[in-house]
N, C-alpha and C positions, 0 to 999 in steps of 0.2 A: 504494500500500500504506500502510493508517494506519501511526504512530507505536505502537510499544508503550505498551503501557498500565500507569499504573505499579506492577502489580504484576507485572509482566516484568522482567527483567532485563535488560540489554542494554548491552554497550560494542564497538560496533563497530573494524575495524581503525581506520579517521579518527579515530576520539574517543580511541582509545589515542594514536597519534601528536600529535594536536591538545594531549592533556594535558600531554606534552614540550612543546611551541612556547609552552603558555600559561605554564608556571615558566617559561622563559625571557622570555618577554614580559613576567612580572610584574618580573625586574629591570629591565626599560630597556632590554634587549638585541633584537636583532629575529636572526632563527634562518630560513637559507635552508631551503625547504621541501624535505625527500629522501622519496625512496622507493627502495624496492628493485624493480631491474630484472627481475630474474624470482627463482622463490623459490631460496630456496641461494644465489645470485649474493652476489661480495662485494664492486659495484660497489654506488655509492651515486650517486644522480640529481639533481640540485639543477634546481630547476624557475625558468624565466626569474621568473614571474611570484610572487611569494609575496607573504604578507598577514597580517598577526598574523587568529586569531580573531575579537577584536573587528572588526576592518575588515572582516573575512566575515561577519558576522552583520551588521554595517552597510548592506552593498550587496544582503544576500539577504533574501526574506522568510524564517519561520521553514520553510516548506517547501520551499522552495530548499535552504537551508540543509541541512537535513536527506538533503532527495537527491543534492544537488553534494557535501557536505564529507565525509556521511555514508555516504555509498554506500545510502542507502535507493531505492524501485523506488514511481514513482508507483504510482496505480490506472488498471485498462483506463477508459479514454475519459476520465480526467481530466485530463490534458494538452492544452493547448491546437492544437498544433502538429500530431497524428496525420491531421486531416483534410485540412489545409494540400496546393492542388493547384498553385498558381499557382507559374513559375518563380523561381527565387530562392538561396539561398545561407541555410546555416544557421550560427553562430555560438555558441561555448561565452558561456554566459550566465557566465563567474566572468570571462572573461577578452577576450572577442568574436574569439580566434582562428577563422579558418573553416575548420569541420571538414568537413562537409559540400555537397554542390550538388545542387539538387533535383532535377539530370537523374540522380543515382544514387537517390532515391529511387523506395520501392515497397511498392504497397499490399498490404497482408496482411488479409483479409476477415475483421471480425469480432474482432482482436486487441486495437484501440486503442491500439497505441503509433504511436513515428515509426520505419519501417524504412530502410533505406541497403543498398546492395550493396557500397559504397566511402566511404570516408572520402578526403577531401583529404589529397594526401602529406604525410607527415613534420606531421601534424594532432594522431594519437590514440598513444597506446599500450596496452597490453594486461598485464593484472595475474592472478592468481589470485585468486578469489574464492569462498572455500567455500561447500558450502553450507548456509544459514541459513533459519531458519523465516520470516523477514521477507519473506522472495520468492516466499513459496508455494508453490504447484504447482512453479515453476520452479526450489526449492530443495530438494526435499523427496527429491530421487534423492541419490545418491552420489557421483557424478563432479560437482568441482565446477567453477563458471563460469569463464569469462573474461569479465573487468569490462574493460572501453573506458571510455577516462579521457583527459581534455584533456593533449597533451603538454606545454601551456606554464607552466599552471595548477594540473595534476594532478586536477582536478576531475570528478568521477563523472559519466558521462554517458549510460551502459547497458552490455549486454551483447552477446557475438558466440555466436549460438545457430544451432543447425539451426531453421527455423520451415519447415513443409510443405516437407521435401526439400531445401532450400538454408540455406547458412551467411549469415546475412545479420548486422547491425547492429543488435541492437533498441533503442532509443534512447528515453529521458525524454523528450518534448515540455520539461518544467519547466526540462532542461538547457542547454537552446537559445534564443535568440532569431534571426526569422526575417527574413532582408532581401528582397524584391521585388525579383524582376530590374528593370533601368532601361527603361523604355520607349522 
């Protein structure tokens, strides 16, 4: 999915939170990264893995960047990873936790993303995620998503959707990097 264009408006949930991380970054201070555990909850998550902004925008391209930090949703078949057959092991691209194995992947004809039936345990967690014009088709109903997010890193990795009759894993190719099983 492009980047809004700049006569859109747009500050997604990340870019609110990231605006906090960045005043504090601007003193010198470095600010563990939270999120809220489900909505209402008055628990707060501090994520193993954090990283001021600048060192996210350092390790990502700008479009990484945008779908890992941002919760932005590639486009069909621009992901590198959607066709990917060969066994192997997926890994969050912010943090190279393994989230995924490609004996849970499964192809969905025609979609162009990367699908999963299963995440690797204690891998992902699961946020709300309204919905927003950025997502298309996929945002455009009432009932909003469930975002799937690195649980180490917190990093946007896709969503948990019905796709033809089953609740599967839809997943950014951009989110991931891919390891080949060992021969």
């Amino acid at each position: 999915m492009p980047s809004p264009t700049s006569d859109q408006t747009h500050l997604s949930r990340r870019a609110l939170l990231a605006c906090g991380a960045a005043s504090v970054s601007t003193l010198g201070l470095s600010a563990p990264a939270k999120a809220r555990v489900a909505a209402g909850a008055n628990i707060d998550y501090v994520y193993e893995v954090t990283k001021s902004d600048a060192e996210w925008r350092a390790q990502l391209s700008e479009r990484e960047y945008e779908i890992l930090r941002e919760g932005y949703t590639e486009g069909q078949r621009t992901g590198t990873l959607w066709e990917e057959k060969r066994e192997g092991s997926y890994h969050c691209k912010g943090c190279e936790l393994k989230v995924f194995d490609g004996r849970w992947k499964t192809f969905v004809e025609g979609k162009g993303w990367v699908f999963f039936i299963h995440p690797e345990p204690a891998s992902v967690m699961t946020n709300i995620d309204g919905p927003t014009p950025e997502y298309g088709a996929m945002g455009t109903g009432k009932t909003p998503l469930t975002e799937i997010h690195c649980r180490r890193c917190g990093c946007h990795l896709g969503h948990y959707l019905l796709v033809e009759g089953k609740m599967t894993h839809c997943i950014n190719g951009t989110s991931l990097t891919f390891q080949p099983a060992s021969a």
